[in-house]
ZAVOZA-397661 format. One record per atom (N, C-alpha, C, CB): x, z, y; atom name; residue in three letters; residue number from 1. Coordinates in steps of 0.02 Angstrom, whole numbers, plus 50000, padded with zeros to 5 digits. Glycine has a CB too. Layout:
N
<r><c1>X</c1><c3>Z</c3><c2>Y</c2><atom>CA</atom><type>Ala</type><seq>NUM</seq></r>
...
This chain:
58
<r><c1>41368</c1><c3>57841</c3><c2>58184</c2><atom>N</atom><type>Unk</type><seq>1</seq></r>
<r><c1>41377</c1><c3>57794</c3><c2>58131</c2><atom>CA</atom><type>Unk</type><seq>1</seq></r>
<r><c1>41360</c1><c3>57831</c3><c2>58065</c2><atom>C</atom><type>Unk</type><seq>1</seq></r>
<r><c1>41449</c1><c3>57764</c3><c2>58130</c2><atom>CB</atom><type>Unk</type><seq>1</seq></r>
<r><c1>41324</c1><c3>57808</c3><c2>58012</c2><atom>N</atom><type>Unk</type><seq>2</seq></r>
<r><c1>41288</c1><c3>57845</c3><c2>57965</c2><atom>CA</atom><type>Unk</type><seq>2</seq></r>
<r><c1>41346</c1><c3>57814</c3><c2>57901</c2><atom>C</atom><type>Unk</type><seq>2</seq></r>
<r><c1>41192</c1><c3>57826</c3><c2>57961</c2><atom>CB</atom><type>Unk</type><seq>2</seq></r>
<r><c1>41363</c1><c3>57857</c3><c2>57844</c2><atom>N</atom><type>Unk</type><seq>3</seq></r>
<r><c1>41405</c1><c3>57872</c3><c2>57809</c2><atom>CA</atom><type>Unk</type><seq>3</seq></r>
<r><c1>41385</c1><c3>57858</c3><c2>57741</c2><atom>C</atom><type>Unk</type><seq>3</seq></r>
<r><c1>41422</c1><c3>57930</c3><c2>57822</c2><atom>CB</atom><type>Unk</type><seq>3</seq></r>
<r><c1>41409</c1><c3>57808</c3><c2>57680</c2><atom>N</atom><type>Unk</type><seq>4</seq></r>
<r><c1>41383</c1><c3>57803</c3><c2>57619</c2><atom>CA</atom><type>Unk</type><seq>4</seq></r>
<r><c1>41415</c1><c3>57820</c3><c2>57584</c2><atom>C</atom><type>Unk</type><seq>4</seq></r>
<r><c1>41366</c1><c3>57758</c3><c2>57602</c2><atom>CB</atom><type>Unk</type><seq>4</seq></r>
<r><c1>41414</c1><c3>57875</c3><c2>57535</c2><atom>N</atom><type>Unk</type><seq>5</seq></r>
<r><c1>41446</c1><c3>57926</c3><c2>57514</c2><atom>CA</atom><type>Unk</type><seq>5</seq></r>
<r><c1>41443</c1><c3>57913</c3><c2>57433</c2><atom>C</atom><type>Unk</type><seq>5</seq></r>
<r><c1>41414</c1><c3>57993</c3><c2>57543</c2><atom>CB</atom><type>Unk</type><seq>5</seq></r>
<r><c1>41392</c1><c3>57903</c3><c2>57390</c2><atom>N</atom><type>Unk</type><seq>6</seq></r>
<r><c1>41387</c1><c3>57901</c3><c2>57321</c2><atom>CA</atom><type>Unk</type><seq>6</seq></r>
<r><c1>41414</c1><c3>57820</c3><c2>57305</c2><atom>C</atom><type>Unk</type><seq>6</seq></r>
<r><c1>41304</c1><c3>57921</c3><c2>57296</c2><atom>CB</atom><type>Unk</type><seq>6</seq></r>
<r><c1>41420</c1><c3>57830</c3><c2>57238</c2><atom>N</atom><type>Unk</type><seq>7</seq></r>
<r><c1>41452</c1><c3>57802</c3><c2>57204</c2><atom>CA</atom><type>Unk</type><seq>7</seq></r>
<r><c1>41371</c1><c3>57724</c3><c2>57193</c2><atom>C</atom><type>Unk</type><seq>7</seq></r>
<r><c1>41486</c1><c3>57863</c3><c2>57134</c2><atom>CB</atom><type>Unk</type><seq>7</seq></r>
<r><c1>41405</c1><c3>57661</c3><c2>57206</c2><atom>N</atom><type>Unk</type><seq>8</seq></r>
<r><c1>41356</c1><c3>57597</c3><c2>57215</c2><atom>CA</atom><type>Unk</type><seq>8</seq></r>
<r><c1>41338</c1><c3>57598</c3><c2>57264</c2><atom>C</atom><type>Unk</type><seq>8</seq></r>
<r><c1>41302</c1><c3>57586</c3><c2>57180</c2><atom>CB</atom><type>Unk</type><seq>8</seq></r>
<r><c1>41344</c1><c3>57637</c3><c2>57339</c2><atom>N</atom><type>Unk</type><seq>9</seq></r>
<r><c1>41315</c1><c3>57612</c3><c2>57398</c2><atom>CA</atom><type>Unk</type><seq>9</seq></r>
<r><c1>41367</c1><c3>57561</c3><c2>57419</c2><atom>C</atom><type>Unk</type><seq>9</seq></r>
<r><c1>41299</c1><c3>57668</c3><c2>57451</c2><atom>CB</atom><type>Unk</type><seq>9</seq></r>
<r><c1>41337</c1><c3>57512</c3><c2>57456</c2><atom>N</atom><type>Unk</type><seq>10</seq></r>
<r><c1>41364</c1><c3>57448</c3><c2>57489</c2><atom>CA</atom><type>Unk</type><seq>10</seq></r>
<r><c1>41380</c1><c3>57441</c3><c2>57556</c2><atom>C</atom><type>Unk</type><seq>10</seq></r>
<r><c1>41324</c1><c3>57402</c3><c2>57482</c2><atom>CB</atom><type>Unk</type><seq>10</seq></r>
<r><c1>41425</c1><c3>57414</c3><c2>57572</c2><atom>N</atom><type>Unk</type><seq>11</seq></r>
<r><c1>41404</c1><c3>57393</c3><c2>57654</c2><atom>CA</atom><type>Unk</type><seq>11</seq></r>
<r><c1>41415</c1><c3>57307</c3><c2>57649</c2><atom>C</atom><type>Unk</type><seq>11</seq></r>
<r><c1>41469</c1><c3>57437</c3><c2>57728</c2><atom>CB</atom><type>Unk</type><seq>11</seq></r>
<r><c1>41371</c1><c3>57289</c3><c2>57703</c2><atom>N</atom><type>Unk</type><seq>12</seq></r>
<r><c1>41386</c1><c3>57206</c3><c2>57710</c2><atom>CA</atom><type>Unk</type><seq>12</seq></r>
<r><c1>41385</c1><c3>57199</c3><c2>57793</c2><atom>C</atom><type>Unk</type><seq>12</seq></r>
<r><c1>41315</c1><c3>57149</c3><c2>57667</c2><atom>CB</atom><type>Unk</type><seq>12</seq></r>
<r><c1>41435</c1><c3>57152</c3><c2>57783</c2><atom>N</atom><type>Unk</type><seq>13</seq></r>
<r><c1>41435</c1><c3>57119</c3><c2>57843</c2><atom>CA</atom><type>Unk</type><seq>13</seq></r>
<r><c1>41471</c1><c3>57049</c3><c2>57830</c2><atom>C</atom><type>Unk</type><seq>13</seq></r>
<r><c1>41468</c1><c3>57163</c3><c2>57898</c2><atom>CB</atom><type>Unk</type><seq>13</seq></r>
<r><c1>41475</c1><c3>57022</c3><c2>57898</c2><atom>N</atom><type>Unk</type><seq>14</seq></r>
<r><c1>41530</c1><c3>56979</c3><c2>57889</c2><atom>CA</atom><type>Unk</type><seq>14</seq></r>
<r><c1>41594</c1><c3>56972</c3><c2>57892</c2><atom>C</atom><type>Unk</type><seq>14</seq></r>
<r><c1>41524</c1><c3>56949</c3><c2>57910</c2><atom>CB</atom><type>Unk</type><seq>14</seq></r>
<r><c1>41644</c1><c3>57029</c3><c2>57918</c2><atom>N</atom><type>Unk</type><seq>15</seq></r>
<r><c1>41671</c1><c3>57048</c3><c2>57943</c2><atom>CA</atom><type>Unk</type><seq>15</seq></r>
<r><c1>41686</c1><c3>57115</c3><c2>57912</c2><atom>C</atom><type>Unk</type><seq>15</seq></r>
<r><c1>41652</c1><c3>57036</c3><c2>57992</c2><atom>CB</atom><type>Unk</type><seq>15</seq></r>
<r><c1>41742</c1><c3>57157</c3><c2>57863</c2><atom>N</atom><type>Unk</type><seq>16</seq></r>
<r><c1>41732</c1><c3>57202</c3><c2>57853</c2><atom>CA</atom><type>Unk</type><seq>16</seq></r>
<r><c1>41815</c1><c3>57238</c3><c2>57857</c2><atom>C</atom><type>Unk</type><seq>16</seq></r>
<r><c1>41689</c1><c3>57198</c3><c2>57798</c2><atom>CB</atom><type>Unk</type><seq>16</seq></r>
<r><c1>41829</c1><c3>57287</c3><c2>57895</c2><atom>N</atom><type>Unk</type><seq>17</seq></r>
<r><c1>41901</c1><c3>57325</c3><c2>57888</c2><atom>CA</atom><type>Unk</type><seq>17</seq></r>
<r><c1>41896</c1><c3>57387</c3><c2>57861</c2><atom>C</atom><type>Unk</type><seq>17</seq></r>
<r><c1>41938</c1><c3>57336</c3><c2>57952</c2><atom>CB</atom><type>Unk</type><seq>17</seq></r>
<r><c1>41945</c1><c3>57383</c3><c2>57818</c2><atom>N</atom><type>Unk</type><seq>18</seq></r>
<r><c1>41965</c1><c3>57446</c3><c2>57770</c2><atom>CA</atom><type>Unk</type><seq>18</seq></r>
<r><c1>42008</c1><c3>57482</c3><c2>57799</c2><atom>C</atom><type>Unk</type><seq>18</seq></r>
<r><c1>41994</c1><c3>57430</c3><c2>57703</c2><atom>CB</atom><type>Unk</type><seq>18</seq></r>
<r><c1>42003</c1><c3>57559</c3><c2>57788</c2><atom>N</atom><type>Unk</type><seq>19</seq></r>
<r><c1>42083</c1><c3>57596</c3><c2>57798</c2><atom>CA</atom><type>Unk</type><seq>19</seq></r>
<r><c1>42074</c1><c3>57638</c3><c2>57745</c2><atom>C</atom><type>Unk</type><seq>19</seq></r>
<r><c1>42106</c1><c3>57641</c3><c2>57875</c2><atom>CB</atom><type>Unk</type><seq>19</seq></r>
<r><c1>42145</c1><c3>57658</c3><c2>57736</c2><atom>N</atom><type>Unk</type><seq>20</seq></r>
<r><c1>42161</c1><c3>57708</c3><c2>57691</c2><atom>CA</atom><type>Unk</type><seq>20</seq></r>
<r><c1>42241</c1><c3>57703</c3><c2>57655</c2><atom>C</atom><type>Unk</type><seq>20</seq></r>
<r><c1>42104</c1><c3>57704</c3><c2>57639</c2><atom>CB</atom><type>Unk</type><seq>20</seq></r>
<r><c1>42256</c1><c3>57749</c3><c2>57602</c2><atom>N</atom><type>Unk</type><seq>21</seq></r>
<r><c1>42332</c1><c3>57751</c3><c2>57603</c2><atom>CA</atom><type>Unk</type><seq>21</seq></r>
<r><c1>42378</c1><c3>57735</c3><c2>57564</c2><atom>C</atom><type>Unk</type><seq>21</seq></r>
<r><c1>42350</c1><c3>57797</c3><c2>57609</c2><atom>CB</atom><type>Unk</type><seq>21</seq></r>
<r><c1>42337</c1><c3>57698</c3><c2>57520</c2><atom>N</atom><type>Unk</type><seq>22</seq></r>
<r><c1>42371</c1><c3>57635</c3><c2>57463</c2><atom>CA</atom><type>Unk</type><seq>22</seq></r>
<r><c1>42309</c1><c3>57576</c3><c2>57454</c2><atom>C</atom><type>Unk</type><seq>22</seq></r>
<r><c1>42392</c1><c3>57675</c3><c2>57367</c2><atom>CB</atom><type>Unk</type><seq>22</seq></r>
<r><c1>42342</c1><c3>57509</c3><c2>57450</c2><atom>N</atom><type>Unk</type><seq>23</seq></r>
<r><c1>42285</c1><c3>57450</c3><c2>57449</c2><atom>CA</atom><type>Unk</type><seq>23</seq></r>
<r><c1>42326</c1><c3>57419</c3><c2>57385</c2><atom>C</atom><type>Unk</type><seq>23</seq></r>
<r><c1>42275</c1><c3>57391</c3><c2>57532</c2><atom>CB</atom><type>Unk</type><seq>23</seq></r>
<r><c1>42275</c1><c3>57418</c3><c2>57348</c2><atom>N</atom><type>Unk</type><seq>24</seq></r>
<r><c1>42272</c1><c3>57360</c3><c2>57284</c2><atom>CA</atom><type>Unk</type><seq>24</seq></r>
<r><c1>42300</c1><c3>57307</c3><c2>57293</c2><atom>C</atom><type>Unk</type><seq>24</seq></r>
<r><c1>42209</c1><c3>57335</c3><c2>57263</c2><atom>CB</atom><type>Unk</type><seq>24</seq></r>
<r><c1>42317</c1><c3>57259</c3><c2>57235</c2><atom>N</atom><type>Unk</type><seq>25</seq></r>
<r><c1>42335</c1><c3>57194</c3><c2>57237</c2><atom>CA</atom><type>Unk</type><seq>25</seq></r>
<r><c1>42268</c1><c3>57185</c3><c2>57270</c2><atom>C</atom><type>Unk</type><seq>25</seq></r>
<r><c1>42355</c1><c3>57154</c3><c2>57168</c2><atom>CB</atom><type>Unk</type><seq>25</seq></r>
<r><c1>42265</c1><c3>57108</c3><c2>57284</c2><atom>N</atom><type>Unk</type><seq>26</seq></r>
<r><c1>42195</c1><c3>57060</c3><c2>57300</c2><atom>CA</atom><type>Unk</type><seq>26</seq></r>
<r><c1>42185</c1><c3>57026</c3><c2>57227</c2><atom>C</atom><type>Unk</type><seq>26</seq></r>
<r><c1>42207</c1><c3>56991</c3><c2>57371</c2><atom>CB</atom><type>Unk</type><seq>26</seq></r>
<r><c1>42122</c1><c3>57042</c3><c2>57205</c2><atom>N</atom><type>Unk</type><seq>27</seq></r>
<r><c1>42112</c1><c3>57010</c3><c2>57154</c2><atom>CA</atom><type>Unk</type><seq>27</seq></r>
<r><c1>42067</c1><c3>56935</c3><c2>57180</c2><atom>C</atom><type>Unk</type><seq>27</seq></r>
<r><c1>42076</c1><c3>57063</c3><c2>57103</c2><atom>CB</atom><type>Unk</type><seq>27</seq></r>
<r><c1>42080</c1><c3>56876</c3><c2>57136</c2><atom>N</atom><type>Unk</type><seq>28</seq></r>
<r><c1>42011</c1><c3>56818</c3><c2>57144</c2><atom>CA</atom><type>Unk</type><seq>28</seq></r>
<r><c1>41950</c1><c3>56816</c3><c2>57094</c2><atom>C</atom><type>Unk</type><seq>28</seq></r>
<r><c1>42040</c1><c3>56739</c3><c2>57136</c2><atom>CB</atom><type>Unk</type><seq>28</seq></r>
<r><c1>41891</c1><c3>56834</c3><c2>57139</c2><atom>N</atom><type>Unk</type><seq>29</seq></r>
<r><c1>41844</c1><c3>56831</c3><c2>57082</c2><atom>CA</atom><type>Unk</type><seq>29</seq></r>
<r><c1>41780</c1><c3>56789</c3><c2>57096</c2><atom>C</atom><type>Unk</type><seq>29</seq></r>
<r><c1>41825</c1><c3>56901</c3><c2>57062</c2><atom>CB</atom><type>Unk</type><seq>29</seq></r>
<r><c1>41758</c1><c3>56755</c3><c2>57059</c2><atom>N</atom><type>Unk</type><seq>30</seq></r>
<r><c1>41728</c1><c3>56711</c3><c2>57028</c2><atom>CA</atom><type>Unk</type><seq>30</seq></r>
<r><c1>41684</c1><c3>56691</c3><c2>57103</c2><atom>C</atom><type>Unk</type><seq>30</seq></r>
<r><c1>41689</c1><c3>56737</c3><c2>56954</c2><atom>CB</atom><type>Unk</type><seq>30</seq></r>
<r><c1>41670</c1><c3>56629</c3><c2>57103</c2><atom>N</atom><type>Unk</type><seq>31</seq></r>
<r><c1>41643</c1><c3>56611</c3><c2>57177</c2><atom>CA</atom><type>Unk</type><seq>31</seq></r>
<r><c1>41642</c1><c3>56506</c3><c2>57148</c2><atom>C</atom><type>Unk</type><seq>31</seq></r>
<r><c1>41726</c1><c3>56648</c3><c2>57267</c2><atom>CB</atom><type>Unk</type><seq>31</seq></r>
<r><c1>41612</c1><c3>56491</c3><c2>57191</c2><atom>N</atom><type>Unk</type><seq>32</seq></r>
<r><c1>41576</c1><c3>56424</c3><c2>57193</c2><atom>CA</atom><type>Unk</type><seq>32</seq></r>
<r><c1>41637</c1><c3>56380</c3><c2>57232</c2><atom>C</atom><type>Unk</type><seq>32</seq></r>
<r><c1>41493</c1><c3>56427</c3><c2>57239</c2><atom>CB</atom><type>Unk</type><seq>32</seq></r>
<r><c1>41674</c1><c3>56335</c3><c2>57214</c2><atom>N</atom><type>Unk</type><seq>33</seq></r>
<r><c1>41722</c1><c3>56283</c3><c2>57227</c2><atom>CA</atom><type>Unk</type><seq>33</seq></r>
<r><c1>41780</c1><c3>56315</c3><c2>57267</c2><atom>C</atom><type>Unk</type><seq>33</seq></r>
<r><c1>41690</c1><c3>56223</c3><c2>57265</c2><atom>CB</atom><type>Unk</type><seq>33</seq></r>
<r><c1>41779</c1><c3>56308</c3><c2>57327</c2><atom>N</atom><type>Unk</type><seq>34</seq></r>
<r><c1>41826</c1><c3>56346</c3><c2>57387</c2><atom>CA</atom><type>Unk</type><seq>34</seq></r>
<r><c1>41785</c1><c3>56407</c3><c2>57407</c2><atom>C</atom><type>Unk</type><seq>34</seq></r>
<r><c1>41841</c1><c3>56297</c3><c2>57461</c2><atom>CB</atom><type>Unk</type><seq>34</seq></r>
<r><c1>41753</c1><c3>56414</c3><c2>57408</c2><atom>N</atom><type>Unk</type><seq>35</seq></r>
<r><c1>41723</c1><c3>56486</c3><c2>57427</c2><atom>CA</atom><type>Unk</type><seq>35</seq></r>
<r><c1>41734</c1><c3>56548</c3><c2>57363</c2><atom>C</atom><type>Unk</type><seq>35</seq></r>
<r><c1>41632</c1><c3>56473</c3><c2>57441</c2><atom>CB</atom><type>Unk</type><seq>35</seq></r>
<r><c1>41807</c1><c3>56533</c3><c2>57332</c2><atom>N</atom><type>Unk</type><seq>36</seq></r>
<r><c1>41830</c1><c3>56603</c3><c2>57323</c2><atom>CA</atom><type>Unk</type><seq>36</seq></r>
<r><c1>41798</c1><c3>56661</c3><c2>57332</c2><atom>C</atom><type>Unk</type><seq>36</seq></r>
<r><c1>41872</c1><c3>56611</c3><c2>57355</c2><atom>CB</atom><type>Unk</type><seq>36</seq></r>
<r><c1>41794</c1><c3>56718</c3><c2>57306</c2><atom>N</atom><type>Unk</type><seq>37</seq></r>
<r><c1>41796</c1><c3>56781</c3><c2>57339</c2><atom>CA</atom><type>Unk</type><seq>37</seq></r>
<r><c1>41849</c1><c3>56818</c3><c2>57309</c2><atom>C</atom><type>Unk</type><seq>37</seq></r>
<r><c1>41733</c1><c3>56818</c3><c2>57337</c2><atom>CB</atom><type>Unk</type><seq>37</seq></r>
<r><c1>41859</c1><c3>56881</c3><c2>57360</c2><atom>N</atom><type>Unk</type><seq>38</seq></r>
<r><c1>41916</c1><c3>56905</c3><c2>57329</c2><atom>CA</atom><type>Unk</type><seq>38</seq></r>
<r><c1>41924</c1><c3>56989</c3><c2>57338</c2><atom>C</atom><type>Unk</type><seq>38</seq></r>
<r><c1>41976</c1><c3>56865</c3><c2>57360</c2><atom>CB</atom><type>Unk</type><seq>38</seq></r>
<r><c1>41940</c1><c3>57036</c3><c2>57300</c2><atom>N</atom><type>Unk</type><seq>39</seq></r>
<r><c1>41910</c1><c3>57103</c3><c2>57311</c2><atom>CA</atom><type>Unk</type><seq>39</seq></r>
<r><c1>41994</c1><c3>57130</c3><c2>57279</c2><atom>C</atom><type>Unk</type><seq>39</seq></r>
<r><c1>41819</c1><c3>57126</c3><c2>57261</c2><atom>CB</atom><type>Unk</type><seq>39</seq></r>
<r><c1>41964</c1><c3>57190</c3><c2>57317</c2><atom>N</atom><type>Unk</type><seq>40</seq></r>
<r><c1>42043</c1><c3>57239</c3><c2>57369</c2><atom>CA</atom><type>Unk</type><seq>40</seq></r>
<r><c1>42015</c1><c3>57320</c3><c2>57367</c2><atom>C</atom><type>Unk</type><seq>40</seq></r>
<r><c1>42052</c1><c3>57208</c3><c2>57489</c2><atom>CB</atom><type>Unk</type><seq>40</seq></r>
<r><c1>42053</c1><c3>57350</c3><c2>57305</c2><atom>N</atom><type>Unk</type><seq>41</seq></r>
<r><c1>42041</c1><c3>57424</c3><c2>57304</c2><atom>CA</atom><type>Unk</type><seq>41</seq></r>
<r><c1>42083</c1><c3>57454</c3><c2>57356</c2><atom>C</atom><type>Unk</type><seq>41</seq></r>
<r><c1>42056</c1><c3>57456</c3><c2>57234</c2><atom>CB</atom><type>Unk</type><seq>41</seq></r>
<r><c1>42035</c1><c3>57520</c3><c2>57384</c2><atom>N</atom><type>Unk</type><seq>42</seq></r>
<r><c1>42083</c1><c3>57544</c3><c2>57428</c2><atom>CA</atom><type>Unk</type><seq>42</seq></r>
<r><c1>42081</c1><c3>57604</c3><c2>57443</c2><atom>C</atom><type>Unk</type><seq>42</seq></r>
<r><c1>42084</c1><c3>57516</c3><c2>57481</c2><atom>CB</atom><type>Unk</type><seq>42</seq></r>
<r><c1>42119</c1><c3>57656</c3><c2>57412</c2><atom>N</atom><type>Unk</type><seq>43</seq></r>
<r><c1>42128</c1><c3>57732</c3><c2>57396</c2><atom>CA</atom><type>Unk</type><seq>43</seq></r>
<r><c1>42144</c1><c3>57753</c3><c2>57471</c2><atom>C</atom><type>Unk</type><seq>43</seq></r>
<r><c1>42194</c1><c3>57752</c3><c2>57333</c2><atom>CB</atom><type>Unk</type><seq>43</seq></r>
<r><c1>42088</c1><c3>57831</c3><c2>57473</c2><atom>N</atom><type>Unk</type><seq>44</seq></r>
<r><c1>42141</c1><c3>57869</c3><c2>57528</c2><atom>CA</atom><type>Unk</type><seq>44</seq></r>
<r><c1>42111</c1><c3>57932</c3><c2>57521</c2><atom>C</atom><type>Unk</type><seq>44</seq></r>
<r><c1>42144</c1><c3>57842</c3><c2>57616</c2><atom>CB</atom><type>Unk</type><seq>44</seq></r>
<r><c1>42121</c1><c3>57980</c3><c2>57548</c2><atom>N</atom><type>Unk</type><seq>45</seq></r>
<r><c1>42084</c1><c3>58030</c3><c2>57561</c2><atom>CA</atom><type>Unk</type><seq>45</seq></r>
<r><c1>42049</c1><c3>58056</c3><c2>57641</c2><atom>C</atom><type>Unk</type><seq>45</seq></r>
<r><c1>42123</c1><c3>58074</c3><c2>57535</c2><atom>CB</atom><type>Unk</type><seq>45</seq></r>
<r><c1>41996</c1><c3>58022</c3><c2>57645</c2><atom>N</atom><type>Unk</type><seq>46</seq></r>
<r><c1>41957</c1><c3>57974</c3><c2>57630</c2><atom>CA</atom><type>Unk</type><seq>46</seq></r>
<r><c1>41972</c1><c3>57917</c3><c2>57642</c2><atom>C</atom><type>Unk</type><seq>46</seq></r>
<r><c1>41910</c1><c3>57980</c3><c2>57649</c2><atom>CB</atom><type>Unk</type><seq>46</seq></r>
<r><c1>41958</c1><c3>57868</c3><c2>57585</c2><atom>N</atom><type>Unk</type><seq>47</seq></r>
<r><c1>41991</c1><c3>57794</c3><c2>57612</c2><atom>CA</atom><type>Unk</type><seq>47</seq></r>
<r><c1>41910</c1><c3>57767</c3><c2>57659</c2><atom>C</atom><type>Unk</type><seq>47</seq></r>
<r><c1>42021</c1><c3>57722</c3><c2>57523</c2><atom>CB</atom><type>Unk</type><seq>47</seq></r>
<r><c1>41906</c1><c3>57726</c3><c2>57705</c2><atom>N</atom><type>Unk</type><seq>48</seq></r>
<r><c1>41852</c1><c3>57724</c3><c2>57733</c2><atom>CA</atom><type>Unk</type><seq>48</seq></r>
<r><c1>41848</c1><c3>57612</c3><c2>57753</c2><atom>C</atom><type>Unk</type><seq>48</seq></r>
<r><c1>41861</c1><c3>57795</c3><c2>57808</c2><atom>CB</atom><type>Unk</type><seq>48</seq></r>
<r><c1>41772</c1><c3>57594</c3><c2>57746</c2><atom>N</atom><type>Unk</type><seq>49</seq></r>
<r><c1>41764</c1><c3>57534</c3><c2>57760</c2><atom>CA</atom><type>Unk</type><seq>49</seq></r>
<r><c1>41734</c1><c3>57526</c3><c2>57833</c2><atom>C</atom><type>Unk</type><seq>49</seq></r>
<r><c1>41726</c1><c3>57505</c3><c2>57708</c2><atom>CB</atom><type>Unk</type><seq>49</seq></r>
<r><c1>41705</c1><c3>57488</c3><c2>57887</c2><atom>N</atom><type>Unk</type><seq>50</seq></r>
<r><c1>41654</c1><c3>57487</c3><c2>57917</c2><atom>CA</atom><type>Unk</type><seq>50</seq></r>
<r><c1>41661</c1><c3>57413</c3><c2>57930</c2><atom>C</atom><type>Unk</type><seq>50</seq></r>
<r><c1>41648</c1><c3>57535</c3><c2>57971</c2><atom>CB</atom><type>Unk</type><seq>50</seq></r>
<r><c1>41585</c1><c3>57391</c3><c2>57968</c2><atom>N</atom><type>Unk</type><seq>51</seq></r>
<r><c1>41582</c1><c3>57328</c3><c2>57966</c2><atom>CA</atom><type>Unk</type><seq>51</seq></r>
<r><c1>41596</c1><c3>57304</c3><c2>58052</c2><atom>C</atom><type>Unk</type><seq>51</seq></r>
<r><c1>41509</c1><c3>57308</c3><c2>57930</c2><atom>CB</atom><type>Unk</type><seq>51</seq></r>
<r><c1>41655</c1><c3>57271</c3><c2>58066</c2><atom>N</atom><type>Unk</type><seq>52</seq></r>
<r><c1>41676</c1><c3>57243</c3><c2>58102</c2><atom>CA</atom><type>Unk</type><seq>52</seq></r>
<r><c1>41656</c1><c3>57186</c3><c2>58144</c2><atom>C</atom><type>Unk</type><seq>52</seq></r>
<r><c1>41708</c1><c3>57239</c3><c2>58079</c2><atom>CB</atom><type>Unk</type><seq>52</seq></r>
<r><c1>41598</c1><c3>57153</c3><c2>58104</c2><atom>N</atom><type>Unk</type><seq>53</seq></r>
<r><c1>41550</c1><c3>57089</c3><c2>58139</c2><atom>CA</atom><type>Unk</type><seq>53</seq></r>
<r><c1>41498</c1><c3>57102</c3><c2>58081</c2><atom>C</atom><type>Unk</type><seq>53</seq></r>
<r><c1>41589</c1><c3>56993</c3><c2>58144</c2><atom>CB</atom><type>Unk</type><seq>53</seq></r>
<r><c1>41439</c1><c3>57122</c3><c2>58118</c2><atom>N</atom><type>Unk</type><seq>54</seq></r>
<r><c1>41394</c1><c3>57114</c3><c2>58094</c2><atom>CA</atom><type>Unk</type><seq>54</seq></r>
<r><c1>41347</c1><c3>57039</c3><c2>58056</c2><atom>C</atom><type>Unk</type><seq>54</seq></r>
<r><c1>41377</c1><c3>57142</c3><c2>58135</c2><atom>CB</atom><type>Unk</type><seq>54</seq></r>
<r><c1>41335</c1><c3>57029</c3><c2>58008</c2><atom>N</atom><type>Unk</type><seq>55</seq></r>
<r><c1>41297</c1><c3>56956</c3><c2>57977</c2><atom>CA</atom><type>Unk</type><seq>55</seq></r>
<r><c1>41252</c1><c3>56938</c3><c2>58050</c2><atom>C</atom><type>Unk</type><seq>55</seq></r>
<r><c1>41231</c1><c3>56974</c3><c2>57890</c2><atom>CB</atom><type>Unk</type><seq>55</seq></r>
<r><c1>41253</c1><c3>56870</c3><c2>58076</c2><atom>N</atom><type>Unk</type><seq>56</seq></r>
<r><c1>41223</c1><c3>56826</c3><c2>58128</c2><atom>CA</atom><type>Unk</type><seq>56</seq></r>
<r><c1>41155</c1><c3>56836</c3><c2>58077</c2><atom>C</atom><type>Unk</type><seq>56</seq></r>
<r><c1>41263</c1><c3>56735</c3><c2>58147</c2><atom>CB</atom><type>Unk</type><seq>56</seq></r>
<r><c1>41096</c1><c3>56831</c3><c2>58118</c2><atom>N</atom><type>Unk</type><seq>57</seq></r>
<r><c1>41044</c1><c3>56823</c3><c2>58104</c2><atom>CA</atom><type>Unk</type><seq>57</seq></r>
<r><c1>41000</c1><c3>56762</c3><c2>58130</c2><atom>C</atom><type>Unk</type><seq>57</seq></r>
<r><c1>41024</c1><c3>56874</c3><c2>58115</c2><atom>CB</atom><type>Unk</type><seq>57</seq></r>
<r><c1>40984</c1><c3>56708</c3><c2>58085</c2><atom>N</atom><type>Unk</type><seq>58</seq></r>
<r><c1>40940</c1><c3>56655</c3><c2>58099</c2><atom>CA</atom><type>Unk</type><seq>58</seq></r>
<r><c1>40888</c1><c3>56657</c3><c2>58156</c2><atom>C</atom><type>Unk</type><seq>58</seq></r>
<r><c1>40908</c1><c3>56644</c3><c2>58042</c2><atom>CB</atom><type>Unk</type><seq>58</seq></r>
């Protein structure tokens, strides 16, 4: 599994789990009617994401 290390790399999926050893409030940010979005800082040493379900492809 390949590792994104600097500061602005992304991961996407559909599906995404965090670990690490303090989690942020959930903030709500800006999104189109019910489709909310909502973003979740999450400290650790190393705090780490990966993508859990990959985006379905057409």
């Amino acid at each position: 599994m390949s590792e994104l290390r600097d500061g602005g790399d992304s991961v996407v999926g559909e599906k995404l789990a965090a670990v690490g050893s303090k989690i942020g409030r959930v903030i709500v940010i800006s999104g189109t009617g019910a489709h909310r979005a909502q973003r979740v800082y999450i400290w650790g040493d190393p705090a780490r994401c990966y993508v859990d379900k990959p985006i379905r492809r057409a």
